[in-house]
Short mmCIF file of the C-alpha atoms (twelve columns), coordinates in Angstrom:
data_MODEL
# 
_entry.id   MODEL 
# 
loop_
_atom_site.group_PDB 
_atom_site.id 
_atom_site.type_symbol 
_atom_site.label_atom_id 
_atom_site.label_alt_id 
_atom_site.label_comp_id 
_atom_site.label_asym_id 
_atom_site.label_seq_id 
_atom_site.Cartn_x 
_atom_site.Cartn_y 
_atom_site.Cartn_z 
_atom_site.pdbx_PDB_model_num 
ATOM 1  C CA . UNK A 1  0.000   0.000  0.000  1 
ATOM 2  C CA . UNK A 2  0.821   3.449  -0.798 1 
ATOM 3  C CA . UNK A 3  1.166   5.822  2.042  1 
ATOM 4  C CA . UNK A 4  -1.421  8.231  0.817  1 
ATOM 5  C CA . UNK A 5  -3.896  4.966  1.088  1 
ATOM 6  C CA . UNK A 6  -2.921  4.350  4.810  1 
ATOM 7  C CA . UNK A 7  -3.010  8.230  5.108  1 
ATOM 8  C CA . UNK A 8  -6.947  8.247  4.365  1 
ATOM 9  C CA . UNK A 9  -7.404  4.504  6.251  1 
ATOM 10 C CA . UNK A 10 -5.855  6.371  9.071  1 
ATOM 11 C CA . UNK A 11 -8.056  9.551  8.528  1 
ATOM 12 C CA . UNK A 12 -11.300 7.737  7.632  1 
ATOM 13 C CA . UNK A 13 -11.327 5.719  11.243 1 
ATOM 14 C CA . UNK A 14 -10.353 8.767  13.390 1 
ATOM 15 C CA . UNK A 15 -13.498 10.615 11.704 1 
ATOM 16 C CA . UNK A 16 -15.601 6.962  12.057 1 
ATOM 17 C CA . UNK A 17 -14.504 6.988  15.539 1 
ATOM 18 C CA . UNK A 18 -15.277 10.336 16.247 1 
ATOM 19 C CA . UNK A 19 -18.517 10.321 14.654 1 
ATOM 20 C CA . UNK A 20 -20.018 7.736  17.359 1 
ATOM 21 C CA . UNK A 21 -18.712 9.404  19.742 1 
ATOM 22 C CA . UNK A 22 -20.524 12.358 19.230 1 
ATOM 23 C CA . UNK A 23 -23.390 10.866 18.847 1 
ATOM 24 C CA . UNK A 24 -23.724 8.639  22.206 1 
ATOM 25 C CA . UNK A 25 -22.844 12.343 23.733 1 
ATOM 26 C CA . UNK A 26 -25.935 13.914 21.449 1 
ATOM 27 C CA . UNK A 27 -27.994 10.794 22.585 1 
ATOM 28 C CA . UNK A 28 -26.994 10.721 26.346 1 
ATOM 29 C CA . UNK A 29 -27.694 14.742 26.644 1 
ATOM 30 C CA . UNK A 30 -30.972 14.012 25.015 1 
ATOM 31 C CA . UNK A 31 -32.205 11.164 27.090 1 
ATOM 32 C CA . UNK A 32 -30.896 11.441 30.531 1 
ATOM 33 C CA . UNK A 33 -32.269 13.937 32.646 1 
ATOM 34 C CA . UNK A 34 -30.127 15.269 35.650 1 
ATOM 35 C CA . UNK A 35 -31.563 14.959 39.193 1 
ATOM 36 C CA . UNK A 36 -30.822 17.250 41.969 1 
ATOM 37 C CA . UNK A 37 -31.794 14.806 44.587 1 
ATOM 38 C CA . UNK A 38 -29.507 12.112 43.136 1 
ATOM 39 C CA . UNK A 39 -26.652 14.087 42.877 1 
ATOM 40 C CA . UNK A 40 -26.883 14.701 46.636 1 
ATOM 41 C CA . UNK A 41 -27.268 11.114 47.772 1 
ATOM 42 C CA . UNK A 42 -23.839 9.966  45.959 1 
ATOM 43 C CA . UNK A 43 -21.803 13.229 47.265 1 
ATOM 44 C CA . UNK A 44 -23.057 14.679 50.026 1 
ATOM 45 C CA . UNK A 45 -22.829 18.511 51.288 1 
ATOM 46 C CA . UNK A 46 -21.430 19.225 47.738 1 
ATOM 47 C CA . UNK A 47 -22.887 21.818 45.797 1 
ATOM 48 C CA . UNK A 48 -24.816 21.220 42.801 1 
# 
């Protein structure tokens, strides 16, 4: 192989990667909602 072709193999699975990543974040934000009171019972007297 040519080293332009592992160049874009390379380039191609960082974006692939990064892609997925993204959107668990997106999906995560989306579908789980933060709770106050839960936050509490794990820390304690922190601030949230």
């Amino acid at each position: 192989m040519n080293m332009a072709f592992v160049l874009l193999l390379v380039v191609i699975s960082f974006l692939f990667v990064w892609f997925f990543r993204l959107a668990r974040a997106i999906w995560i934000n989306m579908n789980v909602k933060y709770d106050k009171r839960v936050g509490e019972a794990v820390a304690p007297g922190t601030k949230n």
